[in-house]
The first five atom37 places (N, CA, C, CB, O) and aatype in JSON, in Angstrom:
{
  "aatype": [20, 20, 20, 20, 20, 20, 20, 20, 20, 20, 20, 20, 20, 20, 20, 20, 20, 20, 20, 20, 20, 20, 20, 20, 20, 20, 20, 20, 20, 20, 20, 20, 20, 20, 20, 20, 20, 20, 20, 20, 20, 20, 20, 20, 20, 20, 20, 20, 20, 20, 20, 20, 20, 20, 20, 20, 20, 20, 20, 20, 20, 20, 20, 20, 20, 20, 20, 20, 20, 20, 20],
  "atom_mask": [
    [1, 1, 1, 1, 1],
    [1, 1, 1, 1, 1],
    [1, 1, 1, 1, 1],
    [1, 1, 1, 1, 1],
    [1, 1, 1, 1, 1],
    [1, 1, 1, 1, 1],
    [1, 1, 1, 1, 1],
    [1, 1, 1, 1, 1],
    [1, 1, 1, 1, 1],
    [1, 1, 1, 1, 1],
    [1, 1, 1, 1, 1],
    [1, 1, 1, 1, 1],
    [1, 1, 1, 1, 1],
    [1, 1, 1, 1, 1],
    [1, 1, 1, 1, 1],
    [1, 1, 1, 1, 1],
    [1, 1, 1, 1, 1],
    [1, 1, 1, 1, 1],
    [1, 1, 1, 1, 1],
    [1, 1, 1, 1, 1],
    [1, 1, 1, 1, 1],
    [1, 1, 1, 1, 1],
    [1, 1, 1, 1, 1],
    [1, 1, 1, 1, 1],
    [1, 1, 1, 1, 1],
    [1, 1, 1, 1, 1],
    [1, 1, 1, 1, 1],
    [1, 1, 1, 1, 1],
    [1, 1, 1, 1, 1],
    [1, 1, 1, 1, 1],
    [1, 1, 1, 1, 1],
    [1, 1, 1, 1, 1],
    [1, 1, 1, 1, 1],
    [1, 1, 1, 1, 1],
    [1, 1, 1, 1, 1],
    [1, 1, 1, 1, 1],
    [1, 1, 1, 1, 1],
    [1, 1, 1, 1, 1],
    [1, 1, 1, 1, 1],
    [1, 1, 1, 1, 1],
    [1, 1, 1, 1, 1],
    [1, 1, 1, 1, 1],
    [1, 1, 1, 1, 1],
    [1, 1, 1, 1, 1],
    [1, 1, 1, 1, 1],
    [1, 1, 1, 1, 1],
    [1, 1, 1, 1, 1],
    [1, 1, 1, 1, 1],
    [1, 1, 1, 1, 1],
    [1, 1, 1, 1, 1],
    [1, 1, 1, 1, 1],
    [1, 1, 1, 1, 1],
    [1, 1, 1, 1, 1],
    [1, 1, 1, 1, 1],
    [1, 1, 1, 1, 1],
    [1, 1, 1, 1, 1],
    [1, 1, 1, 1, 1],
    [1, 1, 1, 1, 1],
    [1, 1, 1, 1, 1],
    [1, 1, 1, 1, 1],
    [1, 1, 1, 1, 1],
    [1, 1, 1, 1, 1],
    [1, 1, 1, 1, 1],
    [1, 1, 1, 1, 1],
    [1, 1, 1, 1, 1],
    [1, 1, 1, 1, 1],
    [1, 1, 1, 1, 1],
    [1, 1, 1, 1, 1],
    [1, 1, 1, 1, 1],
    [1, 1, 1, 1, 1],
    [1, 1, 1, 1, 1]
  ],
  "atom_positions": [
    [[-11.14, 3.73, -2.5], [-9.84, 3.24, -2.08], [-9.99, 1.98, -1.22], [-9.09, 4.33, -1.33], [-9.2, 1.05, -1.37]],
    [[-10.99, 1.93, -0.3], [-11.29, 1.07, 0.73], [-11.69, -0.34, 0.06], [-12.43, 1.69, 1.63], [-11.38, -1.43, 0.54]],
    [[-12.6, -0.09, -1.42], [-12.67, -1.45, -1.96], [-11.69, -2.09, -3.07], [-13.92, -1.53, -2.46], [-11.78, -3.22, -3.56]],
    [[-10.72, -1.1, -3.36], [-9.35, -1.94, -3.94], [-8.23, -2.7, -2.69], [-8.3, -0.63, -4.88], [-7.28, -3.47, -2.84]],
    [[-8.58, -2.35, -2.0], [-8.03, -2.48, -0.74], [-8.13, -3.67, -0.45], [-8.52, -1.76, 0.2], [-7.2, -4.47, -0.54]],
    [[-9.92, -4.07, 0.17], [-10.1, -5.26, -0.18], [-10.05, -6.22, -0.78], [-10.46, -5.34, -0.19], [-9.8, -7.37, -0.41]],
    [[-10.35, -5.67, -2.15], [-9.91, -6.56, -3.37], [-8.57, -6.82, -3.13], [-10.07, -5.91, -4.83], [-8.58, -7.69, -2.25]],
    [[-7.39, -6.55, -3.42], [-6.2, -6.8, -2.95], [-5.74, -7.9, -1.91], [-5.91, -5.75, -2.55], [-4.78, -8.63, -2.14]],
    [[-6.57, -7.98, -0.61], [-6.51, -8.82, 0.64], [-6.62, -9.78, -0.19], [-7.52, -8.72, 1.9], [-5.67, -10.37, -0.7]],
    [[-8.24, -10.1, -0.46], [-9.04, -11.46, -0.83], [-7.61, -11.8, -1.89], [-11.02, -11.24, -1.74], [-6.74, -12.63, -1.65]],
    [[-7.69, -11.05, -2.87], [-6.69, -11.64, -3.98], [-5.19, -11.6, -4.06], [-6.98, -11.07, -5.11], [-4.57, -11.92, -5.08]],
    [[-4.57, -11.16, -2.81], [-3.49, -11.21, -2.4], [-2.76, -11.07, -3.34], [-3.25, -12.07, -1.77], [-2.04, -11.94, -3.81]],
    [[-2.92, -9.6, -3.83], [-2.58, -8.95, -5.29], [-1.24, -7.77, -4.59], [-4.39, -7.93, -6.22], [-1.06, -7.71, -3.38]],
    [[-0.66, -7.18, -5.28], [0.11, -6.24, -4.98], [-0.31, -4.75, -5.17], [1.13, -6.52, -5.59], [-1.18, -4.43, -5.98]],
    [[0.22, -4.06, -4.55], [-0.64, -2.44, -4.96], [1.09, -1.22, -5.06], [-2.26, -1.71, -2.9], [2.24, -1.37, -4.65]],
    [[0.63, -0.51, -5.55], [1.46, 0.61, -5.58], [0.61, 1.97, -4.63], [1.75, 0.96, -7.32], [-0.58, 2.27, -4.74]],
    [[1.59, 2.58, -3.75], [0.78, 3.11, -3.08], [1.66, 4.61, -2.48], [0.25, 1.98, -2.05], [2.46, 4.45, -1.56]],
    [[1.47, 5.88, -3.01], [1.84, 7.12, -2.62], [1.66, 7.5, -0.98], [1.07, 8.02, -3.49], [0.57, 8.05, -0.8]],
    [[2.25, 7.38, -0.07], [2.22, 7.44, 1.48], [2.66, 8.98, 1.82], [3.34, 6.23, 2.21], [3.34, 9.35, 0.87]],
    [[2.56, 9.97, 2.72], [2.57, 10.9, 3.38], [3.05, 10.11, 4.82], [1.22, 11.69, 3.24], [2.36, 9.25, 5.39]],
    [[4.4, 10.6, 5.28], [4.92, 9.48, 6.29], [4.56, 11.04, 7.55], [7.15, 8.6, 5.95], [4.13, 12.14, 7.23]],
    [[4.89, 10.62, 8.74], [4.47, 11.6, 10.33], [5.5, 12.71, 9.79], [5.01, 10.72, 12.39], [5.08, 13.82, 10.1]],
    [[6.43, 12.76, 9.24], [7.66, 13.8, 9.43], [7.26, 14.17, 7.91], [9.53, 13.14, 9.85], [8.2, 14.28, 7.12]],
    [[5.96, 14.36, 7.44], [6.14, 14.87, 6.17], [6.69, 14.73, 5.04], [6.39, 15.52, 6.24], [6.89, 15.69, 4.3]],
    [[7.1, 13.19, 4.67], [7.8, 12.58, 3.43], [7.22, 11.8, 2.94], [8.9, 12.04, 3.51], [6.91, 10.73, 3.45]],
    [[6.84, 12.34, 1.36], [6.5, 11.81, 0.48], [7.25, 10.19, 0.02], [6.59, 12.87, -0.32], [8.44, 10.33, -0.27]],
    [[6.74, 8.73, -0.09], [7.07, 7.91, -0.8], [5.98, 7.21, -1.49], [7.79, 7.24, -0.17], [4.75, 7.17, -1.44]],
    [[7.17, 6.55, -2.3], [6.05, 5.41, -3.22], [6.96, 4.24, -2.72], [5.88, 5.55, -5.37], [8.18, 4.14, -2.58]],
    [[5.5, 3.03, -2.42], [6.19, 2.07, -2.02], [4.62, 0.65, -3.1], [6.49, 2.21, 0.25], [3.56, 0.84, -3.71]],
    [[5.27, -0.28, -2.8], [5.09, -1.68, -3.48], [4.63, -2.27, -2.02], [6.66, -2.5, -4.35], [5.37, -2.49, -1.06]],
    [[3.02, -2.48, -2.12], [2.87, -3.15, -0.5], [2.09, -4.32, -0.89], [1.94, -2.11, 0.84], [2.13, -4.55, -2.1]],
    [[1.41, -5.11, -0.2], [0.79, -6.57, -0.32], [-0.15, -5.97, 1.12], [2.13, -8.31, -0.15], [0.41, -5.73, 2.19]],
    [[-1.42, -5.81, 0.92], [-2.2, -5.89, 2.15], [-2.46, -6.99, 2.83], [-3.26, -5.45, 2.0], [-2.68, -8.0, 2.16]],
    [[-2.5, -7.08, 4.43], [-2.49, -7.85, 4.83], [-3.51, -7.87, 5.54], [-1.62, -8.02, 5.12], [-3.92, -9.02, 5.64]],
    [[-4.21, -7.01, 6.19], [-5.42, -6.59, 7.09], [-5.54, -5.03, 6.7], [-5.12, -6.85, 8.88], [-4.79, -4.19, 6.2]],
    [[-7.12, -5.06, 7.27], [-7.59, -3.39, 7.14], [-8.35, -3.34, 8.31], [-8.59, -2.85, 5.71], [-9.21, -4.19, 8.55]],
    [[-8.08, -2.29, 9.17], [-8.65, -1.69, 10.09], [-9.73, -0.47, 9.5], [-7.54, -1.22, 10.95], [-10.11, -0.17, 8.37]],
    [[-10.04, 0.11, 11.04], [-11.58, 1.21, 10.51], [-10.36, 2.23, 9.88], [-13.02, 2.22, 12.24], [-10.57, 2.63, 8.74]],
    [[-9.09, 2.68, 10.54], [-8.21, 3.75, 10.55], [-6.9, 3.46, 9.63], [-7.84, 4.04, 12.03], [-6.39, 4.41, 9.03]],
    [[-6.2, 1.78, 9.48], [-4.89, 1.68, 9.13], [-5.01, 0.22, 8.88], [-3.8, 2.2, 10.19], [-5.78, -0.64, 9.3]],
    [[-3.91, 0.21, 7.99], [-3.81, -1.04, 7.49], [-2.46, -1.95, 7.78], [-4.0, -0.85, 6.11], [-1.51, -1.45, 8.38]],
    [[-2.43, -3.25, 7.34], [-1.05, -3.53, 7.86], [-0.68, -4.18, 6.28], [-0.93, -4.72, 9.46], [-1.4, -4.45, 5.31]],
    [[0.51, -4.27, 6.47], [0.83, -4.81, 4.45], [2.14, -4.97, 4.88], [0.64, -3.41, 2.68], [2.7, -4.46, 5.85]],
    [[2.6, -5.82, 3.94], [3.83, -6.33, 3.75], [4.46, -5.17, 2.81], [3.78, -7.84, 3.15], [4.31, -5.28, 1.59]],
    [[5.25, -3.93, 3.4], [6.16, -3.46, 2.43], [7.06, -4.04, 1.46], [6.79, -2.87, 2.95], [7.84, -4.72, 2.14]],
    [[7.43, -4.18, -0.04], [8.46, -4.48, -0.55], [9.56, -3.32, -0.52], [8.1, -4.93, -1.74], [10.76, -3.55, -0.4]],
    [[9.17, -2.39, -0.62], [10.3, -1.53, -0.41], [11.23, -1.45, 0.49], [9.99, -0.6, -0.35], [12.35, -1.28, 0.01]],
    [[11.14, -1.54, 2.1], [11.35, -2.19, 3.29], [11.65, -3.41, 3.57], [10.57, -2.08, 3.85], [12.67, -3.8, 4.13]],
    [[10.56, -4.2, 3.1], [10.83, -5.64, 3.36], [10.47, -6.39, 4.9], [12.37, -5.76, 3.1], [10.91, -7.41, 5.44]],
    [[9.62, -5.52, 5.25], [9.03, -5.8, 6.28], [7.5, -5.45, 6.39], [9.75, -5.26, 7.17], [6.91, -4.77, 5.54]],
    [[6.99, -5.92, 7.38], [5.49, -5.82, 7.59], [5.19, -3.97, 8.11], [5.01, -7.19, 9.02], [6.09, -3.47, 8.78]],
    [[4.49, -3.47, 7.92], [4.4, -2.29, 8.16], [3.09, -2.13, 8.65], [4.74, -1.56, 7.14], [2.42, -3.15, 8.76]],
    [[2.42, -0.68, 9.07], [1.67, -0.26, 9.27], [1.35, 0.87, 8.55], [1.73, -0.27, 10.19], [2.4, 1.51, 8.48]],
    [[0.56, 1.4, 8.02], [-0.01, 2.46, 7.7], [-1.1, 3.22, 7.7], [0.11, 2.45, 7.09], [-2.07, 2.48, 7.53]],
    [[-1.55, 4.87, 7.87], [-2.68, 5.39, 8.78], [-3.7, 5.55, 7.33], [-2.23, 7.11, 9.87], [-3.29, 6.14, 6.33]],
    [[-5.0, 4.95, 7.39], [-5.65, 5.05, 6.14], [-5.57, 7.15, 5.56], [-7.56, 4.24, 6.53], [-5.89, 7.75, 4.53]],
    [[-5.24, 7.38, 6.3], [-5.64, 9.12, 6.2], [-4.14, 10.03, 5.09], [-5.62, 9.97, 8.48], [-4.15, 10.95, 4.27]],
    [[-3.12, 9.19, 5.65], [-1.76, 9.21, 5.23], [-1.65, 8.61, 3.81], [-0.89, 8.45, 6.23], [-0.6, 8.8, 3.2]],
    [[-2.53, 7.99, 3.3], [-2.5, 7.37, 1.85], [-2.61, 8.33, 1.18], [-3.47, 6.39, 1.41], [-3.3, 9.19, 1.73]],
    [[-2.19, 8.62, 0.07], [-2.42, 9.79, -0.66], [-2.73, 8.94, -1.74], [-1.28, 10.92, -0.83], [-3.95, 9.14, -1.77]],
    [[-2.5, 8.07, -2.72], [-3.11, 7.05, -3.77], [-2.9, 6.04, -3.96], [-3.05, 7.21, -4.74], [-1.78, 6.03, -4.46]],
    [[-3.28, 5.03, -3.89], [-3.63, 3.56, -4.14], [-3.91, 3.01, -5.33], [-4.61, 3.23, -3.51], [-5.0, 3.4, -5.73]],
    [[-3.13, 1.89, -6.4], [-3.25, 1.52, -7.15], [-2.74, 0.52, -7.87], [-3.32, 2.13, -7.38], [-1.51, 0.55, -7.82]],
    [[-3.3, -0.64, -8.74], [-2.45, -1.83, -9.26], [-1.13, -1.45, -9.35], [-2.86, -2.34, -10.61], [-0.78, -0.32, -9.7]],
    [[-0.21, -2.53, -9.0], [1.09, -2.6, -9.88], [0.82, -2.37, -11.53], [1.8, -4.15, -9.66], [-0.11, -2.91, -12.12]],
    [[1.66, -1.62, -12.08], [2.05, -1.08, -13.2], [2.9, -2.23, -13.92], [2.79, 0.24, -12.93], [3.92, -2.51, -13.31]],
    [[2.72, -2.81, -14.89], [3.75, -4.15, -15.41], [5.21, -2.78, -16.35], [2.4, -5.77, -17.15], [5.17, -1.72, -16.98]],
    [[6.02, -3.53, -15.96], [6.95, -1.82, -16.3], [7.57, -2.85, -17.6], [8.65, -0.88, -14.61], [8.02, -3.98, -17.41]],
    [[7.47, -2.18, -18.9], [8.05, -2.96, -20.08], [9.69, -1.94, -20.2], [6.73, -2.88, -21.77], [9.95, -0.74, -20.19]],
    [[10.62, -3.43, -20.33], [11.87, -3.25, -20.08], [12.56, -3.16, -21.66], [12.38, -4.44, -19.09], [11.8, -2.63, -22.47]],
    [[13.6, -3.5, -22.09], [14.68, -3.27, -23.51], [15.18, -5.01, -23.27], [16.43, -1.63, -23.29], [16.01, -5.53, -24.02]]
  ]
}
């Protein structure tokens, strides 16, 4: 997880990413990493639309954007 992660920074790629929030709620959100700490990362939420934080432990899966084919 830690080296898509990276990859992502350097290539300032987008990720899709399953989160476990403090109060126990499941989301999927659209983030842009921005830094990685030993513990948490910081990323630009799209879902939000703001810069966020998140606890590396709280990730539940990490992965490319999905290209979603439309009609």
């Amino acid at each position: 997880m830690k080296n898509m992660i990276m990859r992502s920074i350097q290539n300032k790629e987008k990720l899709e990413m399953i989160y476990l929030s403090s109060d126990n709620c499941v989301s999927q959100r659209v983030v842009r990493v921005l830094k990685l700490n030993d513990d948490m990362i910081m990323a630009y939420c799209y879902t939000k639309r703001t810069i966020r934080t998140f606890k590396l432990e709280n990730i539940l899966s990490v992965g490319q954007v999905r290209k979603r084919m439309g009609a």
